[in-house]
PDB file with one MODEL, atoms N, CA, C and O in Angstrom:
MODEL        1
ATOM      1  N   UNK A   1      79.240 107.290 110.912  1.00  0.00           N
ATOM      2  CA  UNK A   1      80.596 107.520 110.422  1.00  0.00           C
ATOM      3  C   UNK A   1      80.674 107.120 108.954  1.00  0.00           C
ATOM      4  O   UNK A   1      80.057 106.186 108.443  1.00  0.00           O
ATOM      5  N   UNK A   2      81.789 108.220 108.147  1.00  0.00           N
ATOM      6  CA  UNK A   2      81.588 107.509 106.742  1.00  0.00           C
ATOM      7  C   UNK A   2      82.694 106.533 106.650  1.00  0.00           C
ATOM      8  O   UNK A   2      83.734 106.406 107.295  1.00  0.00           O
ATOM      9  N   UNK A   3      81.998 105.662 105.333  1.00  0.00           N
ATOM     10  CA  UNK A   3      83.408 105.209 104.840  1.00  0.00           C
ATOM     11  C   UNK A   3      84.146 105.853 103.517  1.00  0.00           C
ATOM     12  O   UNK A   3      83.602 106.634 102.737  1.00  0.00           O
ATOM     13  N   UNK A   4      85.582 105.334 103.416  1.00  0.00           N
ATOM     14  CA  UNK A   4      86.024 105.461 102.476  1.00  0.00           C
ATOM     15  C   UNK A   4      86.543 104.606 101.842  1.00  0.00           C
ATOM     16  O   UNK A   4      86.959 103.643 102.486  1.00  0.00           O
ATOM     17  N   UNK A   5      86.754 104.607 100.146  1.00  0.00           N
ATOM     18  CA  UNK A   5      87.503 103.588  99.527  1.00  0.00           C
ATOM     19  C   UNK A   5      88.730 103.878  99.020  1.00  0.00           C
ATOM     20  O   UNK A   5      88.706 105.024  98.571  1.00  0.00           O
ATOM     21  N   UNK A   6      89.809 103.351  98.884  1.00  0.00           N
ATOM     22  CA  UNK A   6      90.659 103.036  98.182  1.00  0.00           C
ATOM     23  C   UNK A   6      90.754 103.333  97.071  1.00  0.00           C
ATOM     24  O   UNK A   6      90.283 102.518  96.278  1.00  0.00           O
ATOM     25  N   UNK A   7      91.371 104.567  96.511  1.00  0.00           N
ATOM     26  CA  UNK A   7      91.201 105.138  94.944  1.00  0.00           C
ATOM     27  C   UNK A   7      91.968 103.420  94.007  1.00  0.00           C
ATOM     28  O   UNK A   7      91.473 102.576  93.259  1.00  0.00           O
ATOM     29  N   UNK A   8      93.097 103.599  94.502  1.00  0.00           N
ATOM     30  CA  UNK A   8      93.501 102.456  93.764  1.00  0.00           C
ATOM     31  C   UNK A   8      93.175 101.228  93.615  1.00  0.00           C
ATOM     32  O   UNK A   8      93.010 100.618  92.558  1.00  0.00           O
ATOM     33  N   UNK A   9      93.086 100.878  94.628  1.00  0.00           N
ATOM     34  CA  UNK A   9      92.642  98.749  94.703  1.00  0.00           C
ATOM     35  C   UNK A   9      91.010  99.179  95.140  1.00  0.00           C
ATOM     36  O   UNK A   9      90.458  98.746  94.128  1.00  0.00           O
ATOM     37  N   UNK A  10      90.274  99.549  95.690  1.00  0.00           N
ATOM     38  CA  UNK A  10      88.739  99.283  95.721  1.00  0.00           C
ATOM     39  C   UNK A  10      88.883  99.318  96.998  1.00  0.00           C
ATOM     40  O   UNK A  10      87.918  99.993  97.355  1.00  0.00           O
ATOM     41  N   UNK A  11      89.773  98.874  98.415  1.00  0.00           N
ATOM     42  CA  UNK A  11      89.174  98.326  99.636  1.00  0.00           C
ATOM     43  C   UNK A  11      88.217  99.462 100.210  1.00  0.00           C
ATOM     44  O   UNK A  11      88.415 100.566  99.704  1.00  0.00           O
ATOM     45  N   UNK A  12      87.273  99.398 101.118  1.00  0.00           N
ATOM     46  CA  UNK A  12      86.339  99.779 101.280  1.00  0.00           C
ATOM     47  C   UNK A  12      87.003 100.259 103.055  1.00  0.00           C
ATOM     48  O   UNK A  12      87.201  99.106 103.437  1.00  0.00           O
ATOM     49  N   UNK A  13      87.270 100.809 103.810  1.00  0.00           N
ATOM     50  CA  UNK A  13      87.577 101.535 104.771  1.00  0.00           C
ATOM     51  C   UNK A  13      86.085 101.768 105.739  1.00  0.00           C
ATOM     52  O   UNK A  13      85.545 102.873 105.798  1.00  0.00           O
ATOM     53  N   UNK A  14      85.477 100.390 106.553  1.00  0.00           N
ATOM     54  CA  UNK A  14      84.184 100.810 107.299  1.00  0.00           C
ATOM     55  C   UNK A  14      84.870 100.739 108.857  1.00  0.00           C
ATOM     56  O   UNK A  14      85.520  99.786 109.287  1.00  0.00           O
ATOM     57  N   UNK A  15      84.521 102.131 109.668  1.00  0.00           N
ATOM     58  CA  UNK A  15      84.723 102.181 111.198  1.00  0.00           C
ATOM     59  C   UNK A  15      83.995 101.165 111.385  1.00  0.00           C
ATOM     60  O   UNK A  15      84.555 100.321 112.084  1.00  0.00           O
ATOM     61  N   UNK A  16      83.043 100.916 111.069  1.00  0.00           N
ATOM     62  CA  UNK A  16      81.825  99.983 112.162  1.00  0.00           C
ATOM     63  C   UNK A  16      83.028  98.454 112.047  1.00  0.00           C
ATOM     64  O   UNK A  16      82.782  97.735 113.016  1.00  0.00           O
ATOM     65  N   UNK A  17      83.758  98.064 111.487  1.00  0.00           N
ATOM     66  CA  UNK A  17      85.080  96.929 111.185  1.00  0.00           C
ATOM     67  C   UNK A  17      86.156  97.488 111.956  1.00  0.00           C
ATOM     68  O   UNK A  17      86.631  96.900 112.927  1.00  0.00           O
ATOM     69  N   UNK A  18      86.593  98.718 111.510  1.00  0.00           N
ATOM     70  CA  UNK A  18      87.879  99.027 111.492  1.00  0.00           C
ATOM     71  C   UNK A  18      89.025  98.369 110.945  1.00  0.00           C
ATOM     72  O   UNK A  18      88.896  98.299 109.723  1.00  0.00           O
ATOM     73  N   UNK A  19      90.216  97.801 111.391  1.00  0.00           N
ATOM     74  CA  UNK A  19      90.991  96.758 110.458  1.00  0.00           C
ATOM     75  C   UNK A  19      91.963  96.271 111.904  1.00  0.00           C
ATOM     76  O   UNK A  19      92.801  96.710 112.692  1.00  0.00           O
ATOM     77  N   UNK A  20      91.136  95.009 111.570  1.00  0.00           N
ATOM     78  CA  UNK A  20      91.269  93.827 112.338  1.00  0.00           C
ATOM     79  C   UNK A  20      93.027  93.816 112.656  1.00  0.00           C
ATOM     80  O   UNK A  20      93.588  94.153 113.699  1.00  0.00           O
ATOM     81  N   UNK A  21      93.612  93.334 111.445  1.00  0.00           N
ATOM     82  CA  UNK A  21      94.890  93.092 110.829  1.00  0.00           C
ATOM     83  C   UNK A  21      95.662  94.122 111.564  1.00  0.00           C
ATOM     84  O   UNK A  21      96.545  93.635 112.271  1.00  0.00           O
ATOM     85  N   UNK A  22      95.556  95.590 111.594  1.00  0.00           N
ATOM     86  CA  UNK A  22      96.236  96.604 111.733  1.00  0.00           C
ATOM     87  C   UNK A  22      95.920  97.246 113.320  1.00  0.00           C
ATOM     88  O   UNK A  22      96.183  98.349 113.797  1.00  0.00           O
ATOM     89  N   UNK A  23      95.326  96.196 113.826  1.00  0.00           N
ATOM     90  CA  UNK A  23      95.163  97.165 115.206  1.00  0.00           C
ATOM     91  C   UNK A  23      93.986  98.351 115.414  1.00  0.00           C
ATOM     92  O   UNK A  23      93.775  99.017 116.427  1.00  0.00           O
ATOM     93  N   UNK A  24      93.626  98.373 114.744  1.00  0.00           N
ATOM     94  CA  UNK A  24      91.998  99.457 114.744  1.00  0.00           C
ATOM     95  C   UNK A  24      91.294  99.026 115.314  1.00  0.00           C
ATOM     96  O   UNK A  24      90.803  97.987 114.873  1.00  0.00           O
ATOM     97  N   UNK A  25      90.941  99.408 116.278  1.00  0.00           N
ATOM     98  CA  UNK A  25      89.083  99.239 117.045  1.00  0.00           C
ATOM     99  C   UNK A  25      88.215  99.104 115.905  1.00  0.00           C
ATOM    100  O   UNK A  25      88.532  99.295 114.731  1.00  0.00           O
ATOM    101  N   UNK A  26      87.074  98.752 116.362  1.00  0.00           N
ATOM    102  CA  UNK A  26      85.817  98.976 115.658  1.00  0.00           C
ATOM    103  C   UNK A  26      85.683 100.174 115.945  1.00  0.00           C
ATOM    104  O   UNK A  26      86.267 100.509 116.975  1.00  0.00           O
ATOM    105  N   UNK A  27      85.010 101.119 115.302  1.00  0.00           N
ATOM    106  CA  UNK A  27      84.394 102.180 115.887  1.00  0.00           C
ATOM    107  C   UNK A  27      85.185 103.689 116.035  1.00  0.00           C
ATOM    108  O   UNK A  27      85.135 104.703 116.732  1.00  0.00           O
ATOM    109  N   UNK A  28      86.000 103.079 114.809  1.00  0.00           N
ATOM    110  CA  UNK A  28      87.197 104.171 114.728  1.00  0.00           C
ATOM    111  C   UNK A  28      86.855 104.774 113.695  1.00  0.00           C
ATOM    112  O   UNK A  28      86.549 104.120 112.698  1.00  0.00           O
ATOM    113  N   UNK A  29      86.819 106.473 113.682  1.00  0.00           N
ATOM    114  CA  UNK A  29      86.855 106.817 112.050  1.00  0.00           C
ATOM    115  C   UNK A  29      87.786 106.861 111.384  1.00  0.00           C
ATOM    116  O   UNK A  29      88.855 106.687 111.969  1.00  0.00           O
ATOM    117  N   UNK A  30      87.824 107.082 110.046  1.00  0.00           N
ATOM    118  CA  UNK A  30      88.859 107.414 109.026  1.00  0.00           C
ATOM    119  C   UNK A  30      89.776 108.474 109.382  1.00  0.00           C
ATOM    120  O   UNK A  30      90.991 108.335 109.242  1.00  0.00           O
ATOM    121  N   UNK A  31      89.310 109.403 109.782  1.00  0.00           N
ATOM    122  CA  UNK A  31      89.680 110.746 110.408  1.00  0.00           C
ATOM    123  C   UNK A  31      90.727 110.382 111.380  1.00  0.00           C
ATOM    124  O   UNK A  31      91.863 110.831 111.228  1.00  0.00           O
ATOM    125  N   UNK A  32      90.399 109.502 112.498  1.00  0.00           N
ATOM    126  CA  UNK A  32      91.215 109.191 113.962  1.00  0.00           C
ATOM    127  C   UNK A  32      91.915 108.042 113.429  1.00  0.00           C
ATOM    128  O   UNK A  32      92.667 107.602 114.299  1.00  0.00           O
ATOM    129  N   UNK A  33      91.969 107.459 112.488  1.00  0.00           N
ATOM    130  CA  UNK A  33      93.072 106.400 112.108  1.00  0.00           C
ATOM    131  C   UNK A  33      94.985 107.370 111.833  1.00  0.00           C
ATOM    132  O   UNK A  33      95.239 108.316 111.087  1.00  0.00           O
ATOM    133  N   UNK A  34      95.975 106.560 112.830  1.00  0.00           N
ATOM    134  CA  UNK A  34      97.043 107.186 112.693  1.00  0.00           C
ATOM    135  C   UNK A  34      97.497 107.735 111.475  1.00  0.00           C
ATOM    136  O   UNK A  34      96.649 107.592 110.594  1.00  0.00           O
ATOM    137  N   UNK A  35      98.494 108.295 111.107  1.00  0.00           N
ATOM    138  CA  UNK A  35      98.815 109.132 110.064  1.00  0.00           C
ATOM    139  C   UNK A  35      99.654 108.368 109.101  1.00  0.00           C
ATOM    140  O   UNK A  35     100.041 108.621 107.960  1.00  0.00           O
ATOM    141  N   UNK A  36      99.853 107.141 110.072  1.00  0.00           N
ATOM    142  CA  UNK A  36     100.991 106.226 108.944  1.00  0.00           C
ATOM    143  C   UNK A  36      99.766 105.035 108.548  1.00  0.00           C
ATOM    144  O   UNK A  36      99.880 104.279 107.584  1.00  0.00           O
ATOM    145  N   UNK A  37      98.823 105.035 109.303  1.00  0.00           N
ATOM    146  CA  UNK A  37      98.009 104.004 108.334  1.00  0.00           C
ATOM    147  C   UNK A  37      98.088 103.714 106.952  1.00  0.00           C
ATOM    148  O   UNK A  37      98.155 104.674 106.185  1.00  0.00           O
ATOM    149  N   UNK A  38      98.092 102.483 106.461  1.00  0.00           N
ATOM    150  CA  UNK A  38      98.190 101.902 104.907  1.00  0.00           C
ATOM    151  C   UNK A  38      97.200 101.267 104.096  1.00  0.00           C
ATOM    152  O   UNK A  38      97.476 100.078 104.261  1.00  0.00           O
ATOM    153  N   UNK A  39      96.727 101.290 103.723  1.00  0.00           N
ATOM    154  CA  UNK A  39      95.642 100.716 102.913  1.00  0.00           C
ATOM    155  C   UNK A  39      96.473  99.059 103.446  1.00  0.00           C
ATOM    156  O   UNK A  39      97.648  98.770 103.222  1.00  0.00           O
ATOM    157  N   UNK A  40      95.461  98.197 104.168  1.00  0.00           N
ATOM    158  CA  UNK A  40      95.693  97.011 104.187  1.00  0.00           C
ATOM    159  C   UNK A  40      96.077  95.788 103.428  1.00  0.00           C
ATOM    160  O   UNK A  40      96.806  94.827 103.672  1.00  0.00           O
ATOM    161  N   UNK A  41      94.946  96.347 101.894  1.00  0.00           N
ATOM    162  CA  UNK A  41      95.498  95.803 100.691  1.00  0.00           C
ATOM    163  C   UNK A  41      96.428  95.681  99.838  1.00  0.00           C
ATOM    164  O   UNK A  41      96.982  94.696  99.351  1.00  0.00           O
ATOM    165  N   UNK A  42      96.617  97.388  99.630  1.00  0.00           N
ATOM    166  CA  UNK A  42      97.669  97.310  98.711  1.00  0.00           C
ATOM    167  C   UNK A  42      98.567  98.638  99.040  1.00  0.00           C
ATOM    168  O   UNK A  42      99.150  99.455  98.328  1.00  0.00           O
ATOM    169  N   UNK A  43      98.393  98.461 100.550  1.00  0.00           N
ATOM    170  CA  UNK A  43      99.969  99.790 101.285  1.00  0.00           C
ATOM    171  C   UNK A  43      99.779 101.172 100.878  1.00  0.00           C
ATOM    172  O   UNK A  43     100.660 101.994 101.130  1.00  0.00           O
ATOM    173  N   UNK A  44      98.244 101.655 100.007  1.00  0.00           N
ATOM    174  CA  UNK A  44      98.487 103.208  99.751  1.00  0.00           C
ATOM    175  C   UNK A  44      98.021 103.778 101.210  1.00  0.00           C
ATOM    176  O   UNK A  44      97.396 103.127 102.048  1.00  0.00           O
ATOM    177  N   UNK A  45      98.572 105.480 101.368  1.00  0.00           N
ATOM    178  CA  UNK A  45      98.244 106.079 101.811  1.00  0.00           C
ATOM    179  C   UNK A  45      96.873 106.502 102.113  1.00  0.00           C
ATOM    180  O   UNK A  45      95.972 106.115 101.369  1.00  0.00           O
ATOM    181  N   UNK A  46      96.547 107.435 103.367  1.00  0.00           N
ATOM    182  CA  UNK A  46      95.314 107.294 103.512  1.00  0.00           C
ATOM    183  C   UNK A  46      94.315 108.600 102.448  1.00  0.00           C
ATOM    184  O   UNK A  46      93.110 108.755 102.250  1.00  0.00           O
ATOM    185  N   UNK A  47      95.797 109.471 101.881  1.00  0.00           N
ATOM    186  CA  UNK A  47      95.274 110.124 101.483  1.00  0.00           C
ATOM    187  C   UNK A  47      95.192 110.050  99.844  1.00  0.00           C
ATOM    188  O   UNK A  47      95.330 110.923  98.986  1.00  0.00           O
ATOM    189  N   UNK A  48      94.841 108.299  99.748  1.00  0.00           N
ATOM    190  CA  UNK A  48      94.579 108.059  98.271  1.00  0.00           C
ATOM    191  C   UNK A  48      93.183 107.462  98.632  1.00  0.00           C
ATOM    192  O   UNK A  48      92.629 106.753  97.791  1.00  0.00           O
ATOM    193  N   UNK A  49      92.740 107.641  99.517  1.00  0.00           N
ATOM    194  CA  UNK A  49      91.150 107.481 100.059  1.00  0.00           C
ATOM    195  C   UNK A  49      90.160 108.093  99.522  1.00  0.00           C
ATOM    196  O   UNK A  49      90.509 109.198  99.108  1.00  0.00           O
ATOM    197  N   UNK A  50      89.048 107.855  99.341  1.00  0.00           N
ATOM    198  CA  UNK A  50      87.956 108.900  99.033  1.00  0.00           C
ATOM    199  C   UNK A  50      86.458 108.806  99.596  1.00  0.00           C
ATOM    200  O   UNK A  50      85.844 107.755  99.408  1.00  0.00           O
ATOM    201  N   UNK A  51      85.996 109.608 100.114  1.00  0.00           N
ATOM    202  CA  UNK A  51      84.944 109.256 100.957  1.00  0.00           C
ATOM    203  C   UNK A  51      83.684 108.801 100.020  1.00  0.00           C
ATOM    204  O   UNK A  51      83.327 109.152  98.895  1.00  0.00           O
ATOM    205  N   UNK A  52      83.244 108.010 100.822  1.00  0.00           N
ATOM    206  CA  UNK A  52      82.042 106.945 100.017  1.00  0.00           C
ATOM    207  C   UNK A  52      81.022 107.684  99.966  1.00  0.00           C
ATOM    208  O   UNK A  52      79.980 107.264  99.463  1.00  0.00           O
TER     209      UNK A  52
ENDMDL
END
């Protein structure tokens, strides 16, 4: 699975983690993360993402 980062703040978006904080499995992709997901860091959208 890929990851992606965070155009704005850097965070790094890895399934093999997922996000602890937000309710994500491990083992989730970027793709299957809900549609309101937020960048954990700094609240952007997912579609200020960019694949790694």
């Amino acid at each position: 699975m890929d990851k992606y980062v965070c155009d704005p703040c850097g965070y790094v978006y890895d399934p093999a983690e997922g996000d602890p904080d937000g309710d994500i499995a491990p083992g989730t992709a970027f793709e299957d993360l809900p549609e309101d997901w937020v960048c954990p860091v700094c609240g952007a959208d997912k579609d200020q993402f960019s694949k790694l």
